[in-house]
N, C-alpha and C positions, 0 to 999 in steps of 0.2 A: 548623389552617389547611387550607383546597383547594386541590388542586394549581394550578388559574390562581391564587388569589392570591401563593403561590409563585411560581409564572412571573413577576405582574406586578412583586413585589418584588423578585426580585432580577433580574431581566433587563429589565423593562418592555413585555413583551409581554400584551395583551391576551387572546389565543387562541395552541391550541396550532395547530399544522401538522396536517392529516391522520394521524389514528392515533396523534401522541403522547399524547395524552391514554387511548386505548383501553390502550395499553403502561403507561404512570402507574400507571392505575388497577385493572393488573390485576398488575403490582408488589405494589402497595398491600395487596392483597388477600391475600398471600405465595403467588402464583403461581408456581414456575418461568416463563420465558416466554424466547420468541424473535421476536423482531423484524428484521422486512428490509424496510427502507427504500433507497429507491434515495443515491444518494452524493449530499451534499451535504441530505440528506432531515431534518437535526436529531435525529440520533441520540445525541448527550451529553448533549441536557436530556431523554431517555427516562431516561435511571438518577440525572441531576443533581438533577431535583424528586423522586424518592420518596429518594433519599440524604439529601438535606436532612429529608426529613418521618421517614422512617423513625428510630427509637432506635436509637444506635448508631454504627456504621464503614460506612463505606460502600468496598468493596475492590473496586477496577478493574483488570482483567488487559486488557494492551494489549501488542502489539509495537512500537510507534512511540514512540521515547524521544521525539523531537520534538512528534510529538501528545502522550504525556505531559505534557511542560512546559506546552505552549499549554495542556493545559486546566487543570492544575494554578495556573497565575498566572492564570488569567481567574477560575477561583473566586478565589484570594483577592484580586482584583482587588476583588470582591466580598464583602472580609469574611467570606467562610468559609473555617475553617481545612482547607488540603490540605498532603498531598506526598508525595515518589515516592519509589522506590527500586530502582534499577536498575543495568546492571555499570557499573563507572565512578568510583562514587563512593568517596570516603573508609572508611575502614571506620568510622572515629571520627562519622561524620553517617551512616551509615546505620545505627549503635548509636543515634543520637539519637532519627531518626524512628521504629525500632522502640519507642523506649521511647515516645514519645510517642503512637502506635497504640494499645500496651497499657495505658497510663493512661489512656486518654479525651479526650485532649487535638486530636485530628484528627476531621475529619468526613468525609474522604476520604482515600484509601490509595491510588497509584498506583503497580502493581506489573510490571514486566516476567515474561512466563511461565517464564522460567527461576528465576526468583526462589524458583517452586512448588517447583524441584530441590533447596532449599537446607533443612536439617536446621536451620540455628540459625534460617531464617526460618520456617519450620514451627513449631518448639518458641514462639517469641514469635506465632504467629499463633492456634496455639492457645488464647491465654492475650485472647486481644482479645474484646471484644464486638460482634460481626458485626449488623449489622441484613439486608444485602443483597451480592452480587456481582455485579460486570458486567462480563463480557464480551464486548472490541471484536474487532473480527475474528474475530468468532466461526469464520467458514469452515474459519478456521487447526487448528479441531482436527480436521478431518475426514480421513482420510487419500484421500477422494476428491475433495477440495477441491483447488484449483489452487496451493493455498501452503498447503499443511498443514505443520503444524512440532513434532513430537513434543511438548517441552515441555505446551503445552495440553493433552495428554492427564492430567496430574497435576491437573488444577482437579477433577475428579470424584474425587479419593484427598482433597485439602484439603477439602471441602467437608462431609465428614463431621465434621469437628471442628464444624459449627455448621450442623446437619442443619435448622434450623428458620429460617434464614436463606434467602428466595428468590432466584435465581440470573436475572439479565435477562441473556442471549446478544442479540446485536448484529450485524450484519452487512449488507451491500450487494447481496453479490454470494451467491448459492446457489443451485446446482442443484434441485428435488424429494430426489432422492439425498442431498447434504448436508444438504437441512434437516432430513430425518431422525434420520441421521447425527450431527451435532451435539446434539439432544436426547436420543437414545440414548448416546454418549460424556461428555454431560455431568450423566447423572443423572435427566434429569428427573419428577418423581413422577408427572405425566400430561404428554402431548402440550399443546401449548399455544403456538399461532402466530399472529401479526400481521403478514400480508403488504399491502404496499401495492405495486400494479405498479410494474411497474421503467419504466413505459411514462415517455419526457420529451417530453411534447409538444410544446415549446417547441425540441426539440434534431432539427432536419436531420440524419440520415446518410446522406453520401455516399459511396460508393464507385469512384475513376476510375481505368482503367486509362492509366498516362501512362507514356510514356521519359523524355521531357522534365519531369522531377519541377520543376528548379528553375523553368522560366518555366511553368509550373501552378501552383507556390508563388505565384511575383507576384501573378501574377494577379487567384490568392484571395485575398491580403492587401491587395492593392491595392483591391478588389471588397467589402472587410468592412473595418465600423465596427468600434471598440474595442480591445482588446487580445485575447492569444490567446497560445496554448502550441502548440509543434513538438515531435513527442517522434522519436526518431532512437534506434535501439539502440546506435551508440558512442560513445564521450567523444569522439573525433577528429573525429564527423561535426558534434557538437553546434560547435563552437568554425569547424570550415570552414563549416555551414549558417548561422551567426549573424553568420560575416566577410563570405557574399555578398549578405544582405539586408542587412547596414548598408551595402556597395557601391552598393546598390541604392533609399539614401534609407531605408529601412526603422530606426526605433531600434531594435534587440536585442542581447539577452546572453545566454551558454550556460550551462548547468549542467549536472554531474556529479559523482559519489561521490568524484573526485580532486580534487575544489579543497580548498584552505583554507577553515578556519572562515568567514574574514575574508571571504574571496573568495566564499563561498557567501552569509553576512548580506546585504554586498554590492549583487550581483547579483540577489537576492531583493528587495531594499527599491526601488530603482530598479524592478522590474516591478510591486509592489503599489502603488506610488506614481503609475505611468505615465509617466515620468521614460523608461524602456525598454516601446514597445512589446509587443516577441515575445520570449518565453525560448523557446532551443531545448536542449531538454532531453533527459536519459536516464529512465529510468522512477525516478530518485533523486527526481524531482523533483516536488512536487503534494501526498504525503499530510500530511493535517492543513492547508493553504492554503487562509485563506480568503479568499477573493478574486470576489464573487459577478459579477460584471461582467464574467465569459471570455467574448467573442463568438465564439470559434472556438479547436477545439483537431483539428492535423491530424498524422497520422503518415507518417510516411514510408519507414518500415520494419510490417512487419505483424506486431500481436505474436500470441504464444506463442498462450494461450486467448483465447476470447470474453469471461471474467469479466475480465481483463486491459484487453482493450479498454476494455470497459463502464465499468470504474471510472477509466481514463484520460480518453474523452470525455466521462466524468458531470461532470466537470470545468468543463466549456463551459455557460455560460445557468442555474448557479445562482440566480439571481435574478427566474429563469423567464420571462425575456424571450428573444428570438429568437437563438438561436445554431444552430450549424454543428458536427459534427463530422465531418472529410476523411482516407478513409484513400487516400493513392497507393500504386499497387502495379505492376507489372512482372512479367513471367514471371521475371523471377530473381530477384524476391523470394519466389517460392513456393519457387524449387530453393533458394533460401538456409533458407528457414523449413523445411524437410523436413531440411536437412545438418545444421542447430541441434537437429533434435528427434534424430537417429542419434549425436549426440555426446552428448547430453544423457543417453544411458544406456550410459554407458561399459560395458565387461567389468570384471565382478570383478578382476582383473588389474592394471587401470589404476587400479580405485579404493585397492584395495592398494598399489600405490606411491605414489599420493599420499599417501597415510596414511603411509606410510613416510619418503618426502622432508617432510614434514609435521615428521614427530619429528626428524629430521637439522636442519632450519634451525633448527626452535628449540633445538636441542641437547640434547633432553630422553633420558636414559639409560632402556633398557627397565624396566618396573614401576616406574617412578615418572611424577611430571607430576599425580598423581590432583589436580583442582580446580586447576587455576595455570591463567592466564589469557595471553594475550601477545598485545602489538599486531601485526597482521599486513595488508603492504600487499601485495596480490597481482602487483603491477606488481613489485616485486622475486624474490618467490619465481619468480614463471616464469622469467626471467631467470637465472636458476642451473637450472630444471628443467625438463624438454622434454614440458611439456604446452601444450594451447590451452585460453585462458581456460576457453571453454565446458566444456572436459573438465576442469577444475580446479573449478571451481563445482558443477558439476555430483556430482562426487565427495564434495565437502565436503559438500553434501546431504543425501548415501545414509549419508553416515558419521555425521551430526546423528541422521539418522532411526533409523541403528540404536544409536544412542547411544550413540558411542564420543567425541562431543565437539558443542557448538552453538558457534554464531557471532551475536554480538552484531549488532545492525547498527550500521552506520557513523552518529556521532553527532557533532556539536558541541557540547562540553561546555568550555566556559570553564573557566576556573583558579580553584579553591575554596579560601578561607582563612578560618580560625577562630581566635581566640587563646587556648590552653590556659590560661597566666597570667589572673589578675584584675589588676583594676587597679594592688594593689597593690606585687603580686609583678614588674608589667610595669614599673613606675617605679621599683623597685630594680633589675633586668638594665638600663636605660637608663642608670642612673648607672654601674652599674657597665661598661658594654661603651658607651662613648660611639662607637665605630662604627656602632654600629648607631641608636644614637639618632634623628638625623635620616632616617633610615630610615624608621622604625616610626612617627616622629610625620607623616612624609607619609602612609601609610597609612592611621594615625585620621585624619586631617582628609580624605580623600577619601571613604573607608567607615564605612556606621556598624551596628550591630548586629553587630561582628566578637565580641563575647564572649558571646554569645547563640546564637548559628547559624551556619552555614559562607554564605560571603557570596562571590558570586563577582565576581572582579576581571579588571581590566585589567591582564594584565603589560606589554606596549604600552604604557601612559597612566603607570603608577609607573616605568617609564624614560624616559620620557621630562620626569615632574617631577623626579627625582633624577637626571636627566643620565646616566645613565649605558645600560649595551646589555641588552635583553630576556634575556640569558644571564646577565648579572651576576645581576637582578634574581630568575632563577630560582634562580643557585646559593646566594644569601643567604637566600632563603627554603627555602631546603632546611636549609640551615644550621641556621636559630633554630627549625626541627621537631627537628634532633638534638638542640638545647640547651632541648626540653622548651617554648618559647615560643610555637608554631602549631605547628595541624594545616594545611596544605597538601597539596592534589591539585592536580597539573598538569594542562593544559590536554591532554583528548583529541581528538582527532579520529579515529584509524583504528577500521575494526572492531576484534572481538578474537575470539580464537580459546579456547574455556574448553576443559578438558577433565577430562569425567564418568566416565573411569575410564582406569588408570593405562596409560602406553604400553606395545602388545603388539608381537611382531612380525608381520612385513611378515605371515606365511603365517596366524595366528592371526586375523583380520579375514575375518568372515563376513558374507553379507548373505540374507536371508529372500529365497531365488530367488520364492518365491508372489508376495509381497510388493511387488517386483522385477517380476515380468510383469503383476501387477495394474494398478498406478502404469502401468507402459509402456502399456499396453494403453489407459488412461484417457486421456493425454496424447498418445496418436496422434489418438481421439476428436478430443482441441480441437482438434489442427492442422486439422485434415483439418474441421473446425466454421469454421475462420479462412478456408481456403482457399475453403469453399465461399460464406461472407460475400462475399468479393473478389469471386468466377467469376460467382454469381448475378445474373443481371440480367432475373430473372421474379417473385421474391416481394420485397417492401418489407423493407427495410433493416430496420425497428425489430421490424416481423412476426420476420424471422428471429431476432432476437438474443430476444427476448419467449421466442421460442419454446423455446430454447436453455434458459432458466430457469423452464421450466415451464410459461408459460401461452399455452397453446394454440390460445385463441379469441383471439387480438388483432386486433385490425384495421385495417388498412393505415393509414399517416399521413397520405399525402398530398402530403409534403416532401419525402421522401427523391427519389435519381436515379430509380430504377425506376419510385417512383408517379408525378413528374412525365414519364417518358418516355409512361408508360400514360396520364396525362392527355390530354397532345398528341393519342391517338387519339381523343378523346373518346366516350370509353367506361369506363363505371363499375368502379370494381374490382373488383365483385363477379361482373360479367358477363365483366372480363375472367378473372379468375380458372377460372370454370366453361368459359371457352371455350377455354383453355389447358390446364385439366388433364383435358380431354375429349380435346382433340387429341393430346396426351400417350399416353394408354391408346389411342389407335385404331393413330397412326402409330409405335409401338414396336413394334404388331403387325404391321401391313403398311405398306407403300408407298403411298399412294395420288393418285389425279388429284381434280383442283380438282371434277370433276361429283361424285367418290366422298364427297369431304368435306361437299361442300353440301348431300347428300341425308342425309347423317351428321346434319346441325344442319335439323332441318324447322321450326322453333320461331324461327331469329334470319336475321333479314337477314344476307343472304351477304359482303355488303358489310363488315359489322361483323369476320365470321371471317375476311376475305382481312385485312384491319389485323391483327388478333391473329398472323397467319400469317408478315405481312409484319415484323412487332415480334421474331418469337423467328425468323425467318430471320437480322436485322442483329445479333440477338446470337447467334447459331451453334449456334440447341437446333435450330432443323429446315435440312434440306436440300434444296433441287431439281434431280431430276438425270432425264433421260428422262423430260418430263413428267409426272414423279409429285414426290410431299413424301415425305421421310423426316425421324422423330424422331433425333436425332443424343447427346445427352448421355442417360444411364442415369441 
């Protein structure tokens, strides 16, 4: 078959999008290759059609257990056989999919990158017939990348088990620097890249400096069709920003890494539905949602990096109709974003005692702990220990990276049940334990394929058929695992804390100082990249951020605040550009008077330069003071 008749079969699409077909077919080819599509850009049917075409496994390394699942049930939504394996799960179902990998029985493998750590999963991956590997987020293995996470750095040690298998890298968001970086780190036998601008034409940035964030909020929502995402840096602000727009006639719901399962589905389903207008959310919120219909997504806190931004507002006009992305900012959100980045690299010292308070809460005695796992809510550990979030997180980080331990991300994973008995074996423990009886026969009649696969259930809905409390209902199924009858996992939510070698002490915990200034050194860059996004009110919005990731010829949108403030002069942007950064290079040098300038420009109507002159006086780059102009920002 061709890759579009793949496409048309199992998805019913007639054509691919821009460059996925180019990515397919040079897949196809057993190409290494890297692909950076902007978000939202259909980056899973790049590795989903050659996986299906190609012979074979098709092995997907992702950090997002939640993207996980969503793609893993949309292929078999579609008749092909998938599935994943990540921390969480039973051990008794993650023996199953491996076995079913290494027989041939999957045509996709969805693996979390920690997964590469694991010796039993190595030994059985070895033994599989790999056709292809894709990796998402690709960024993640770069250590110059704004979310690099050591793990990925082991997909170039696996990969030699099945050298003739091509390797499709994935990602949104990369520097020049990381794209590099990634092909280098991951092997690749030649260079080999498909970049599609990051440019959204369809997507407005705005950048307003406001005090008054919440009646600027209205405003804009007031002012915009459709639905829309508020992203806010705390849980505290998410839940107070969503109490004053429903105040305010506004439908919304907040989200964050501290809700329940329940409460997250929830709050989720009401915003994809439009039931809830606005989610005001923490950055938990967005990856893997597909939701193409965002008419606006605004922040109101200023994040970390530019990549950060970028894949938060890519968010907005998926569907490539006309959206909006609004960042509010204040001088004190700068002095805030500058205090986050000096806490963000703690001293050795403080990462040391975390690591230390670390092994104390979970009680784990020195030289042991090697591989054990434990749920961990950071809302309680600080509460016994006198660090700030930032310097808690932060730490845990540095201690990932030098691999003294990783952290799962925070997942909602339902309660998983399997019945070890067969049928027959199940209807002799029923006669014989008639407690359990009507138990068990609630269960088959609500579930089916439990003697087949772990099947995940409602402990909720079986208490509330058997009358009885969600506690009972767990402690009974704990029970008939002791007496050999199910495999049962309990329903997780919190992150988890693993740890890849055995607890040292406090003073034994070192960190690669190079390593250590590099990273810092990087991570100042974006601030100081973020800050200058906000300050900017002479180059276009999308210019800037284009630029940021490489591509250096962009040209101005149009939409954004800047180009429409340059428009009002009515003056093109290309002439305003030249007549800016003309004035720029004269008045850095000296001071001068309005005659000195206009004999400067012989070529433009004077008239045209006193607008450009009067534009970067009302945003603060020039000054006039004793009849002369001075340039004022460096």
């Amino acid at each position: 078959m061709e890759p579009r008749e793949v496409l048309k079969r199992y998805w019913g699409y007639d054509n691919f999008r821009p460059l996925q077909e180019d990515i397919v077919r040079s897949v196809l080819k057993g190409d290494d290759t890297l692909g950076l599509l902007p978000t939202g850009g259909g980056k899973s049917i790049c590795y989903q059609v050659p996986g299906i075409m190609l012979q074979g496994l098709c092995v997907v390394v992702t950090p997002l257990i939640a993207l996980m699942k969503d793609q893993m049930e949309g292929l078999q939504k579609r008749g092909i056989s998938a599935k994943a394996l990540f921390s969480g799960m039973h051990r008794h179902e993650q023996e199953i999919v491996m076995n079913n990998a290494v027989n041939g029985l999957l045509k996709f493998l969805f693996v979390s990158p920690e997964r590469l750590q694991s010796n039993d999963f190595l030994d059985g991956f070895r033994l599989m017939n790999v056709g292809m590997m894709a990796i998402d987020e690709a960024h993640c293995i770069s250590q110059w990348g704004y979310d690099f996470r050591p793990p990925y750095l082991k997909i170039a040690e696996a990969r030699q088990y099945h050298p003739n298998a091509p390797t499709l890298a994935l990602t949104a968001t990369a520097t020049p620097e990381v794209v590099d970086d990634i092909q280098e780190r991951l092997a690749f036998k030649k260079k080999n890249v498909f970049q599609k601008s990051f440019e959204r034409k369809n997507v407005s940035y705005i950048a307003l400096f406001e005090e008054n964030k919440n009646k600027k909020l209205l405003d804009i929502i007031r002012k915009s069709p459709g639905t829309g995402i508020i992203y806010v840096r705390s849980r505290q602000k998410t839940k107070q920003t969503a109490l004053f727009l429903r105040e305010h006639g506004i439908a919304s719901e907040f989200y964050h890494a501290g809700l329940s399962m329940d409460e997250r589905d929830k709050k989720q389903n009401l915003w994809m539905k439009g039931d809830a207008r606005v989610m005001v959310a923490t950055n938990a919120f967005g990856m893997g949602i597909d939701k193409p219909d965002v008419r606006f997504v605004i922040h109101l806190d200023i994040p970390d990096s530019p990549e950060a931004y970028f894949q938060e507002a890519g968010r907005a006009g998926r569907d490539e109709k006309s959206a909006y992305a609004v960042l509010l900012w204040e001088n004190a959100d700068v002095i805030d974003l500058e205090k986050r980045f000096r806490e963000s690299y703690p001293p050795l010292a403080t990462i040391q005692r975390v690591y230390n308070a670390l092994g104390n809460y979970f009680e784990i005695p020195l030289h042991s702990g090697y591989n054990q796992s434990f749920d961990f809510e950071s809302s309680l550990f600080l509460k016994r220990y006198p660090f700030s979030t930032v310097e808690l997180w932060s730490s845990l980080r540095f201690l990932e990276r030098e691999g003294y331990l990783f952290i799962t991300e925070q997942s909602a994973q339902p309660a998983q049940l399997m019945f070890k008995m067969d049928h027959a074996k199940l209807y002799e423990y029923q006669v014989a334990n008639t407690r359990f009886d009507t138990f068990i026969k609630s269960i088959l009649r609500n579930y089916s394929g439990l003697f087949s696969d772990f099947v995940s259930i409602s402990i909720h809905a079986i208490a509330s058929f058997n009358r009885i409390t969600e506690e009972q209902v767990i402690n009974r199924l704990k029970q008939l695992e002791k007496q050999d009858v199910v495999w049962f996992q309990p329903q997780k939510e919190k992150p988890q804390i693993v740890y890849t070698c055995e607890r040292l002490s406090e003073k034994d915990v070192t960190l690669s100082k190079e390593v250590y200034a590099e990273r810092k050194k990087s991570a100042q860059k974006r601030i100081e990249s973020m800050i200058y996004y906000v300050q900017n009110q002479k180059i276009c919005r999308s210019t800037t951020l284009l630029q940021f990731f490489g591509q250096k010829n962009a040209k101005p949108c149009g939409s954004c605040d800047v180009c429409r403030n340059r428009n009002a002069l009515h003056i093109g942007p290309k002439l305003f550009d030249q007549i800016a950064h003309y004035l720029q290079n004269i008045l850095q040098k000296n001071m001068l008077t309005a005659d000195e300038i206009n004999t400067a420009f012989p070529n433009v109507r004077f008239e045209k330069v006193l607008k450009v002159i009067q534009y970067l006086m009302d945003n603060e780059y020039v000054s006039f003071k004793d009849g002369k102009y001075q340039w004022l920002k460096k």
